[in-house]
C-alpha positions as CSV (number, residue, x, y, z in Angstrom):
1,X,86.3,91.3,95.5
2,X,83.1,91.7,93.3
3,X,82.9,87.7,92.6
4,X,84.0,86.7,96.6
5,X,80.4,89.2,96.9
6,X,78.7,87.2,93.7
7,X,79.4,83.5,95.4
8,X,78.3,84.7,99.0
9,X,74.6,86.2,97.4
10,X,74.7,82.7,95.9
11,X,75.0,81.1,98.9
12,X,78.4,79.5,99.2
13,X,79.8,78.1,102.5
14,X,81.9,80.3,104.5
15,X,84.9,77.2,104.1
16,X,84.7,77.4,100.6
17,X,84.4,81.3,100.4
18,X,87.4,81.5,102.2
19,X,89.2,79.2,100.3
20,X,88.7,81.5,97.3
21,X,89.7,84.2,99.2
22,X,93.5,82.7,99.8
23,X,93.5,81.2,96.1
24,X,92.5,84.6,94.3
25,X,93.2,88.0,97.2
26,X,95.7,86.5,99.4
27,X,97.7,85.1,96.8
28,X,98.0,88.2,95.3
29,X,98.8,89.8,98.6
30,X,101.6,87.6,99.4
31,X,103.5,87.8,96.1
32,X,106.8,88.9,96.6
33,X,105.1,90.4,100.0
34,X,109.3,90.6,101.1
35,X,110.0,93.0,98.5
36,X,107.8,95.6,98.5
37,X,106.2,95.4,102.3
38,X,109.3,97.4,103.5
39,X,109.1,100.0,100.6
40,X,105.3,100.9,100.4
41,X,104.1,103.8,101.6
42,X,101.4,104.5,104.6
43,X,98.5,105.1,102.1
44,X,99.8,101.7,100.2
45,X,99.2,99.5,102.9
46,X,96.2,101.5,104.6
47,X,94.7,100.2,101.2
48,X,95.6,96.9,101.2
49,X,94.7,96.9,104.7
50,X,91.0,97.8,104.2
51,X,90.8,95.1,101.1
52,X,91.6,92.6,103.8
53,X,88.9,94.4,106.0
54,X,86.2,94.1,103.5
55,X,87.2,90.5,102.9
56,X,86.4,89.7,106.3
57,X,83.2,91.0,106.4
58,X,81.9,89.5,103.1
59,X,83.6,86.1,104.5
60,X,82.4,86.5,108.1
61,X,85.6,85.0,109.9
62,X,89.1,86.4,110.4
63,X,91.7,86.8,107.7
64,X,95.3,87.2,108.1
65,X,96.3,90.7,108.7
66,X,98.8,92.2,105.9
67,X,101.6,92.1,108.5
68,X,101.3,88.2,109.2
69,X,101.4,87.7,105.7
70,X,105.0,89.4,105.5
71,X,105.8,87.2,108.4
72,X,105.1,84.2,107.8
73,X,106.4,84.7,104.1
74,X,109.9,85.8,105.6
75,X,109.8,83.0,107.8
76,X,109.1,80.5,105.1
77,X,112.1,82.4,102.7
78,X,114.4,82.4,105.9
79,X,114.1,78.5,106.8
80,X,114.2,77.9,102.8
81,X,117.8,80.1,102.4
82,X,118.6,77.9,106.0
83,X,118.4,74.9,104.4
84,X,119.8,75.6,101.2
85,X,124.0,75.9,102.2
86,X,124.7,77.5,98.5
87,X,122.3,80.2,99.1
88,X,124.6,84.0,98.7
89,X,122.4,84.9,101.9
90,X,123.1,81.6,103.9
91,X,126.4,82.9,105.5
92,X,123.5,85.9,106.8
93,X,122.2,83.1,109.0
94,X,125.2,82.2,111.3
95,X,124.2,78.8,113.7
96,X,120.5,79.0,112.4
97,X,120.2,82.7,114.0
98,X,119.5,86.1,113.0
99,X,120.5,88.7,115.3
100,X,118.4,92.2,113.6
101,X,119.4,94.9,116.3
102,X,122.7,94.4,116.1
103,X,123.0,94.6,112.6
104,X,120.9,98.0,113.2
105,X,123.5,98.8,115.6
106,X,126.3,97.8,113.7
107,X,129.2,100.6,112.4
108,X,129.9,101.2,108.8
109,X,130.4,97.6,106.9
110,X,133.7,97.7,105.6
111,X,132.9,97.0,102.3
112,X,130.8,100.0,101.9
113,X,134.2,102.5,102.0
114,X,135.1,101.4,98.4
115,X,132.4,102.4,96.9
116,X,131.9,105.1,98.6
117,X,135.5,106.7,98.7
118,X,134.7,106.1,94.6
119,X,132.0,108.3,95.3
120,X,133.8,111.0,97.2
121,X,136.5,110.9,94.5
122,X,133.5,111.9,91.9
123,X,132.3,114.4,94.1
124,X,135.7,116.6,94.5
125,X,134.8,117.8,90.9
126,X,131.3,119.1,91.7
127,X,132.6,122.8,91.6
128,X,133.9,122.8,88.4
129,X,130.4,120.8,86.9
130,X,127.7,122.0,89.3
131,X,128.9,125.6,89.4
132,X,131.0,126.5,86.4
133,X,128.7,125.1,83.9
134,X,125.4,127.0,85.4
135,X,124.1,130.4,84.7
136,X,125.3,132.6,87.5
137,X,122.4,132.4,90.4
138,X,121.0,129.0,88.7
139,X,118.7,126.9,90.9
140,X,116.0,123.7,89.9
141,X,113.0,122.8,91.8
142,X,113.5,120.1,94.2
143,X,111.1,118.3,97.3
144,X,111.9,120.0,100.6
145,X,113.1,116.9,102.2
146,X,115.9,116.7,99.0
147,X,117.6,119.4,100.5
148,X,119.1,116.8,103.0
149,X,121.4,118.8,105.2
150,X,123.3,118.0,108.4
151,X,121.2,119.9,110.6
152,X,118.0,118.0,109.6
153,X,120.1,114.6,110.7
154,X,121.0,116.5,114.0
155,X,117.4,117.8,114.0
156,X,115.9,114.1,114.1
157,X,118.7,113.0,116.2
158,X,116.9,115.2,119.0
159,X,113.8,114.8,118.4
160,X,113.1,111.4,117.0
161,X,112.9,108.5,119.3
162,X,114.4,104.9,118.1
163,X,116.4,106.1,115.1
164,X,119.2,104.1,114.1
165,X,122.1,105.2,111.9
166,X,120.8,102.1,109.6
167,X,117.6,104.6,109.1
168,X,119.7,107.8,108.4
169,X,121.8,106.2,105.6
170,X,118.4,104.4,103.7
171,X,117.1,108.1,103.4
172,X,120.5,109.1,102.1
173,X,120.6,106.8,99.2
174,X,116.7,107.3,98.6
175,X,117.2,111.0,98.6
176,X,120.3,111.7,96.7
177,X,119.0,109.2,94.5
178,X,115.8,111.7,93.5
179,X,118.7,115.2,93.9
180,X,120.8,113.4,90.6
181,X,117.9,112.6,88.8
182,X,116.2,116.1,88.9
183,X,119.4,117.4,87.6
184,X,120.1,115.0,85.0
185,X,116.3,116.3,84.0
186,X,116.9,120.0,83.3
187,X,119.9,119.2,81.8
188,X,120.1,119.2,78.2
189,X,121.5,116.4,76.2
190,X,125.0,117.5,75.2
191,X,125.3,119.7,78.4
192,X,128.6,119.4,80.0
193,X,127.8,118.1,83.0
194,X,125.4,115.7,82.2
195,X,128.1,112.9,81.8
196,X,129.4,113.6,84.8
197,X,126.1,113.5,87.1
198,X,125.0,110.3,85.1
199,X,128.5,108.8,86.4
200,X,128.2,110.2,90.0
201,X,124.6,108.2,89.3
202,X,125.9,105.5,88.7
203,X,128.8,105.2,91.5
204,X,125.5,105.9,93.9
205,X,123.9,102.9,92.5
206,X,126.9,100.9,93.2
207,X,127.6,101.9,96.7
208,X,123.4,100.9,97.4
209,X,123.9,97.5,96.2
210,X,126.7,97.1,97.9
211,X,125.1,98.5,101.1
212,X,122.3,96.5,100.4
213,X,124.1,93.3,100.2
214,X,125.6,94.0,103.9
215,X,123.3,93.8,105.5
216,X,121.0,90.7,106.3
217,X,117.7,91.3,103.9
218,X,115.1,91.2,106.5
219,X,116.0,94.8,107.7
220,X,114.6,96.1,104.7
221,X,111.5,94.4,105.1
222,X,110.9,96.5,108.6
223,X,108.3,98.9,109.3
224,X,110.5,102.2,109.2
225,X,109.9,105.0,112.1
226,X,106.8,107.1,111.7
227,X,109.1,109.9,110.8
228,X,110.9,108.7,108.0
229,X,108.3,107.2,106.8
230,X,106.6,110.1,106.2
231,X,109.8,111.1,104.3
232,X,109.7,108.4,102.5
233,X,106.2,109.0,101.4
234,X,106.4,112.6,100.4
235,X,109.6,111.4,98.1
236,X,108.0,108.7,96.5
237,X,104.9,110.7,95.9
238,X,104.3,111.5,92.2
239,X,105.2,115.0,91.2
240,X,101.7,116.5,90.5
241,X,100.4,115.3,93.6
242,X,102.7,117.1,95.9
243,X,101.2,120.4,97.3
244,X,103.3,123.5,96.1
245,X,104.4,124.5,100.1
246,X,106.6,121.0,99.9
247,X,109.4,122.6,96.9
248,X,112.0,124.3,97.3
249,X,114.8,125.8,95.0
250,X,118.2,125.2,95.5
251,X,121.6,125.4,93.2
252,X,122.7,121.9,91.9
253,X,126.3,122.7,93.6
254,X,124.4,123.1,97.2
255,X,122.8,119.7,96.6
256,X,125.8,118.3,95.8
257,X,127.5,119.8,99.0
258,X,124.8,118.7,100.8
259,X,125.2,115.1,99.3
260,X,129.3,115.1,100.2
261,X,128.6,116.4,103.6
262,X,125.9,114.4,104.7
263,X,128.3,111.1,103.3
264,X,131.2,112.2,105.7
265,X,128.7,112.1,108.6
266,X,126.7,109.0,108.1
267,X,129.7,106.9,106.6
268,X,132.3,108.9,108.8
269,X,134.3,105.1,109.2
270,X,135.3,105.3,105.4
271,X,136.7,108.5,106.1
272,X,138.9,108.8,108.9
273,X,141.0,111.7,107.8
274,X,142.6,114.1,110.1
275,X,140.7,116.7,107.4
276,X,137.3,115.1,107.4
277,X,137.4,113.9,111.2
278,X,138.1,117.6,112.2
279,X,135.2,118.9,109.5
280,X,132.9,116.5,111.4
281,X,134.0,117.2,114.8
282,X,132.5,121.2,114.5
283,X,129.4,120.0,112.2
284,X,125.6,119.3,113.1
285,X,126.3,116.0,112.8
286,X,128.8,116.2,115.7
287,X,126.5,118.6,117.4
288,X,123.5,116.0,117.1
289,X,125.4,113.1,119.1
290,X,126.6,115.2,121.7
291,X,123.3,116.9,122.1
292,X,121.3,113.4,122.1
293,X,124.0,112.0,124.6
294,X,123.2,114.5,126.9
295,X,119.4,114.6,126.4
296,X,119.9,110.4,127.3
297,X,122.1,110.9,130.0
């Protein structure tokens, strides 16, 4: 920004100042713009967003905003993975369309349930790892929105408008992701359990890339509710900067209970059994639908 300020004292035309501005700001602003747009926080873009401001002013015309930058850069990926039949994301495309609400809309994928019955199979052992290999009363510091139960999904259910189940299971994987790691951390490195949290790690991992890879790559690239994006924030906020009123304590076997039960409700096609089916059926997670059918009705 300082030398787009050092040619405009020197008196450079506005064409030529704002052909600096795409070849040096812009060009930086659109790199891999399809990646990260979806993922960056509120105070992320509200930066970049004033950069483009400032811009403006020291080039005296109109600049692209940041968001028609990610447009017209998904556009120009889409029409590229359209014309290129080999493409692993061309069969995303069917007859040169792409439908994104019903994909939103859509139930469980069913190649998610492999993983994630995988994942279940992992977690059956969490008593004997999370409780029997803890001091009695043993709890680690976590972010208040890690302690991800089934009454905050039926909680946001009420009282969050335009939430898809798409939303819900992002969060999941983004906070279950940050509940492993914190208890990897306090674990020592020849505790007991640290194999088996570094596995159930990696089982997550594999059931995100394969939820990732069902679903059409654009939806990531969405601005997320207000809500969960102030979730999304406070999670991916660096440790020293979160104000001390956002931890909480909680055992590593309550996470992990939290983790299975919040699984059965968000990813309840995978598991269908008369067991699980009648666990959700007297849950929050139960209790939220019927509640938000109501509320709509």
């Amino acid at each position: 920004m300082d030398f787009l300020r050092l040619l405009r004292k020197h008196g450079l035309p506005q064409e030529l100042l704002r052909q600096f501005y795409t070849a040096a700001i812009e060009s930086v602003l659109r790199s891999s713009v399809t990646v990260w747009f979806g993922v960056a926080t509120k105070k992320n873009k509200l930066r970049l967003r004033q950069t483009i401001k400032t811009a403006e002013r020291i080039v005296g015309t109109p600049l692209p905003t940041l968001e028609d930058l990610h447009a017209a850069r998904t556009k120009t990926r889409a029409c590229q993975i359209l014309s290129d039949p080999p493409h692993p994301g061309h069969r995303l495309f069917p007859s040169g369309l792409f439908l994104l609400m019903p994909v939103l809309m859509a139930p469980t994928p069913p190649s998610m349930c492999t993983p994630l019955r995988t994942l279940d199979d992992n977690l059956s052992h969490r008593r004997r790892y999370m409780k029997h290999n803890f001091p009695v009363n043993y709890t680690i510091k976590v972010h208040r929105e890690e302690v991800f139960k089934l009454s905050n999904i039926s909680r946001m259910r009420l009282n969050v408008d335009n939430l898809e189940e798409f939303h819900f299971q992002r969060m999941w994987f983004l906070v279950n992701h940050g509940v492993l790691k914190r208890i990897i951390r306090v674990m020592p490195e020849r505790h007991p359990s640290r194999p088996y949290t570094a596995e159930l790690e990696k089982r997550l991992q594999d059931a995100e890339g394969v939820f990732v890879q069902s679903h059409p790559p654009e939806v990531f690239q969405q601005e997320l509710p207000d809500a969960v994006q102030d979730i999304w924030d406070g999670l991916t906020e660096e440790s020293d900067r979160v104000p001390e009123s956002s931890w909480r304590f909680a055992s590593p076997k309550s996470l992990l209970d939290n983790f299975c039960h919040t699984m059965y409700c968000l990813f309840r096609e995978c598991f269908a059994t008369p067991e699980t089916l009648d666990y959700l059926d007297t849950s929050h997670c139960q209790k939220g639908r019927k509640k938000a059918l109501r509320a709509n009705s």
